[in-house]
N, C-alpha and C positions, 0 to 999 in steps of 0.2 A: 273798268278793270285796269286799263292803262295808268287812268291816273292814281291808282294805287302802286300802282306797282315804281310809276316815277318818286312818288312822295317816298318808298323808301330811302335811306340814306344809310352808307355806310361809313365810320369814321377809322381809318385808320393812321395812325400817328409810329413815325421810324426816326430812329434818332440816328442819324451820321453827320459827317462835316460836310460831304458835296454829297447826294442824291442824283444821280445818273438813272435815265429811263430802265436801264437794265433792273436795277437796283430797285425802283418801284414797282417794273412787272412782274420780279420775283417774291415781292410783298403781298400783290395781288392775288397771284395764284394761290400763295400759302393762305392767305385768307379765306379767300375763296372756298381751296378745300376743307378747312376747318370748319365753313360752312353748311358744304356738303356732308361731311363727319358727322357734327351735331343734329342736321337733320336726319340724315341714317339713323343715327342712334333715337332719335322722336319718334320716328315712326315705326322701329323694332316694338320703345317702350308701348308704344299703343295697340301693338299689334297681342303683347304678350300680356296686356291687359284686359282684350276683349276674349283671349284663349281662356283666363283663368276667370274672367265674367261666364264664360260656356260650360266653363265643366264644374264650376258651386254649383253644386243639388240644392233647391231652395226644401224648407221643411214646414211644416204643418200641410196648413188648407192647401191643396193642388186643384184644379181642373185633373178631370179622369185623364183627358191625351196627356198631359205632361206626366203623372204617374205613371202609366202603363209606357212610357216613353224607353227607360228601361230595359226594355223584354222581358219583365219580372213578372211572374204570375200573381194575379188579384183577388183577394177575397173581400169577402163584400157579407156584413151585418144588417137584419131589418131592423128598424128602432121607429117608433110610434109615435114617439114622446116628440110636440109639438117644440118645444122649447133645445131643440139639438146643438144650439148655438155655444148653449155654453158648455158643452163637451169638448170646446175648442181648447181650453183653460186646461182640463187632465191633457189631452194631446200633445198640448206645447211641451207641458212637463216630462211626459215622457219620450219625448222628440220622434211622434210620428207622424209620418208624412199620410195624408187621407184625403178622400175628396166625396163630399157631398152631394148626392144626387136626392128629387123628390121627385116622387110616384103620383100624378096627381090624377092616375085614370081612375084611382080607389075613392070612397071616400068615405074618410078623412084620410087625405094622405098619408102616405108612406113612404120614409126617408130610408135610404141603403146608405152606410157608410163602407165606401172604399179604401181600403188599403193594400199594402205588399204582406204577400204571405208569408213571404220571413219573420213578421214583427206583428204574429200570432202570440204571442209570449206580452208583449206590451200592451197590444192593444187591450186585451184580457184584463190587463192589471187596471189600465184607464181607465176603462168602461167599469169595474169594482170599485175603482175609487169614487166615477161619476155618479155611478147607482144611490154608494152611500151616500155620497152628497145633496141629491135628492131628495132621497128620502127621510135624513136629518133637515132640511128645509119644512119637509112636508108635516114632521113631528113639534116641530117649533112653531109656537104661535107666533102671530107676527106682530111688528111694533106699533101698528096702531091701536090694537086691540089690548093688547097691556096698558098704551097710556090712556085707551079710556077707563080703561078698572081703576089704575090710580088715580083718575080726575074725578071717580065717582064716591072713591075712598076718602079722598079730601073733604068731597062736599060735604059725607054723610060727618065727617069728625070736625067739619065748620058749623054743624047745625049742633052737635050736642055742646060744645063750647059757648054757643050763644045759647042756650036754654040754661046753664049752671047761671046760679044766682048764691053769691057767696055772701056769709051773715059771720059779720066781722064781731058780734054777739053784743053791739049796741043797738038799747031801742030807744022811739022818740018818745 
């Protein structure tokens, strides 16, 4: 620690024709305080950094204690549907803050999603958009099973091409 503290150096440069002790210790001092100043002001700026790191609300996924953190009253949805993950995608969108818990003494488990009962009006709208989304997935075939229809499409219209036999109307 010492020898940190020797390793620093300070430069300061005064420009007069004679430099008298006086003359230098009142350069020092002003220095000095300037020092003192600046760090005052460092550690103000830090201080008022970690104030405004405390009071940003973070938004989506929460842990339940930081939600209920608050004093806001909580309501809470069952949803069954194994795949609740991506319920996180409508949330973000409508910027609400929720938190995840799973029920695992049932089975098949049973998810509760958490949130503030204010944001009974969004969460509604979320949860109608996630449903639909769903359920559009569910009505859509999926992309493997179309490209085997087309793979089988091909082969059958590769086989009747190689059966034609074209008769240019010379004989031998």
């Amino acid at each position: 620690m010492q020898e940190e503290v020797s390793e620093k150096l300070i430069a300061l440069c005064i420009n007069g024709g004679k430099i008298s002790a006086r003359i230098l210790e009142d350069t020092m001092e002003k220095a000095l305080a300037d020092l003192e100043r600046s760090g005052q002001q460092e550690r103000y700026n830090a201080s008022v950094k970690q104030k405004e790191k405390k009071q940003t609300v973070s938004h989506g996924k929460q842990s339940l204690k930081k939600l209920a953190e608050n004093g806001s009253q909580l309501s809470n949805i069952e949803v069954t549907d194994g795949n609740i993950k991506s319920f996180a995608k409508c949330a973000r969108k409508y910027n609400i803050d929720y938190s995840l818990k799973k029920d695992k003494s049932v089975s098949p488990p049973r998810y509760f999603v958490f949130f503030r009962a204010k944001d009974v009006d969004s969460i509604t709208a979320a949860f109608k958009e996630y449903t639909g989304r769903t359920l559009n997935k569910a009505k859509k075939p999926s992309v493997r099973k179309k490209l085997e229809l087309a793979k089988e499409r091909v082969a059958k219209h590769r086989e009747r091409e190689k059966t034609k036999q074209k008769d240019r109307g010379q004989e031998l």
